[in-house]
Structure formats: C-alpha cells, structure tokens
ZADOTI-937752 format. One record per residue (C-alpha): residue number from 1; residue in one letter; x, y, z. Coordinates in steps of 0.05 Angstrom, whole numbers, always signed. Layout:
% ZADOTI-937752
+-----+-----+--------+--------+--------+
!   n ! res !      X !      Y !      Z !
+-----+-----+--------+--------+--------+
! NUM !   A !      X !      Y !      Z !
...
+-----+-----+--------+--------+--------+
//
This chain:
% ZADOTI-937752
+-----+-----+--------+--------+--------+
!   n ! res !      X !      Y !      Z !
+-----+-----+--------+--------+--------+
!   1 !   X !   -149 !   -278 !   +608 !
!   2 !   X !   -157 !   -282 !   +537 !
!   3 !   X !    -83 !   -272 !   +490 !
!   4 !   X !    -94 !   -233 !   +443 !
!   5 !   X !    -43 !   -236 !   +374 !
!   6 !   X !    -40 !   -177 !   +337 !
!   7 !   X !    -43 !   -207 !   +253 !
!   8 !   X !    -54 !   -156 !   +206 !
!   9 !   X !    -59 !    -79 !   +213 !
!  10 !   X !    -96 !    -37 !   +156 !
!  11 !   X !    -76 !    +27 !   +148 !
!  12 !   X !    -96 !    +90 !   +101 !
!  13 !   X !    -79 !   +159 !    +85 !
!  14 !   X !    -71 !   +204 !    +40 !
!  15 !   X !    -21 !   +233 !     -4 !
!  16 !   X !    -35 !   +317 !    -24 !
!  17 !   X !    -44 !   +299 !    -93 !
!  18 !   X !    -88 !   +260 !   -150 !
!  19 !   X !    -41 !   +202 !   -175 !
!  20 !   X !    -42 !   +188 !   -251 !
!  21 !   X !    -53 !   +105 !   -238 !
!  22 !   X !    -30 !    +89 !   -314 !
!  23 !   X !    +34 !   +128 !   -307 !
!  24 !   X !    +52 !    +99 !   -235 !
!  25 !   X !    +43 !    +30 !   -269 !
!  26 !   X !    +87 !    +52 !   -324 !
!  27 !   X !   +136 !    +83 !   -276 !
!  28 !   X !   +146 !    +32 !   -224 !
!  29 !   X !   +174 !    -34 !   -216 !
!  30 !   X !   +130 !    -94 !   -197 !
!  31 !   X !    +62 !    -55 !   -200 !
!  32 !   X !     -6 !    -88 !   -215 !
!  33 !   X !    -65 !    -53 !   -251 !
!  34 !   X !   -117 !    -71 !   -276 !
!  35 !   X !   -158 !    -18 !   -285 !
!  36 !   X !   -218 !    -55 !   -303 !
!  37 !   X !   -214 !   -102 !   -240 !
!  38 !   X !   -189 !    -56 !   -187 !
!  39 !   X !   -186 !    +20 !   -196 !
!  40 !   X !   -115 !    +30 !   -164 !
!  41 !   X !    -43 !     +2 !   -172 !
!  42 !   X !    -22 !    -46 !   -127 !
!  43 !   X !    +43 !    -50 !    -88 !
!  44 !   X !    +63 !   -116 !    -59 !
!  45 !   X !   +125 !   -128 !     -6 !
!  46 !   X !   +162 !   -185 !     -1 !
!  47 !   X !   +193 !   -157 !    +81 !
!  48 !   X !   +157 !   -141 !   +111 !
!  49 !   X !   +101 !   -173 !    +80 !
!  50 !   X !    +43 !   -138 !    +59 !
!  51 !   X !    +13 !    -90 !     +3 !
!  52 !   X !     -9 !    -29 !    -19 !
!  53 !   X !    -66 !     -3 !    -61 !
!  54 !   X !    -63 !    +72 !    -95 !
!  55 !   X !   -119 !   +108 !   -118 !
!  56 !   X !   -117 !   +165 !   -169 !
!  57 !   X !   -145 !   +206 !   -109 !
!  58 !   X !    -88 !   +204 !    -71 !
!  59 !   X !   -117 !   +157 !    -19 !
!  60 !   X !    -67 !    +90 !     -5 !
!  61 !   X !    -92 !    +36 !    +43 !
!  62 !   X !    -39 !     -9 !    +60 !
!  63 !   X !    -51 !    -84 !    +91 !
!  64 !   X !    -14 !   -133 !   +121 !
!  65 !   X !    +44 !   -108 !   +170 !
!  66 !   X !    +36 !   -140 !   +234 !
!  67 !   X !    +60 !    -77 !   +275 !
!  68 !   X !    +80 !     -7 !   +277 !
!  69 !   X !   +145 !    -13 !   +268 !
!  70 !   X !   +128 !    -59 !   +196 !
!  71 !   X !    +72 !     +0 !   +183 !
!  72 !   X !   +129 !    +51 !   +189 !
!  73 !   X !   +172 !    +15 !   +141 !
!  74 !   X !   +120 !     +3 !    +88 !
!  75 !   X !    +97 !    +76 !    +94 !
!  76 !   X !   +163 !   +109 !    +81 !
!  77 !   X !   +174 !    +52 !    +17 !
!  78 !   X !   +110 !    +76 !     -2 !
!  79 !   X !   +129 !   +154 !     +0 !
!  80 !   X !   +209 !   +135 !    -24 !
!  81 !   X !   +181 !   +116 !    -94 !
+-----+-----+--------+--------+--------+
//
C-alpha cells in the first residue's frame, strides 16, 4: 500500500464581520499588505508554521499547518488578535 504524508492543510472560514484591511495592518504586529498586490493582510507564523490571509469580507484562508491540532492553534491566534 501506498503511505500517504499529510504536508499542508488549507483551511477557510469566516469571521461575522467586514474587516477594515488598512486598519488591521495599522493595528497589528508583523502584518503584510499590499493592497495593490494582494487584497488582504497577511499573517505569517513562525510555530507552527504557516500563514494567514484576511479579506475585508471577513473570509480568512489559512495555509500551511500540517494537522488539526496546528489548524486549531493557528485558528484561535487568528481569532486572539
């Protein structure tokens, strides 16, 4: 049988609110945007490694945890800030 490795899970949803993208990126430490590149602010984690992406509709996709647990922890730093 083939082994199969779990390396990356993506994962979205949504927050109940629009998110003002210029005043996250004023508002929070170690944000990217650059509006004219990427319409969201991006989040990046050092453990466990991976990053998020925010847009002004609410909507946050997050990439790079390798399980649930690390998809768990991301999601509540997410939501804690």
């Amino acid at each position: 049988m083939t082994e199969v490795q779990v390396e990356n899970i993506i994962v979205s949803f949504s927050v109940s609110c629009s998110l003002d993208l210029p005043q996250l990126a004023e508002d929070l430490p170690d944000v990217q945007y650059q509006p004219d590149t990427a319409p969201a602010v991006i989040l990046q984690f050092s453990h466990p490694h991976s990053m998020a992406a925010l847009s002004s509709t609410g909507t946050v996709m997050v990439t790079g945890p390798k399980n649930m647990e690390e998809v768990h922890e991301v999601v509540s730093m997410i939501l804690d800030r």
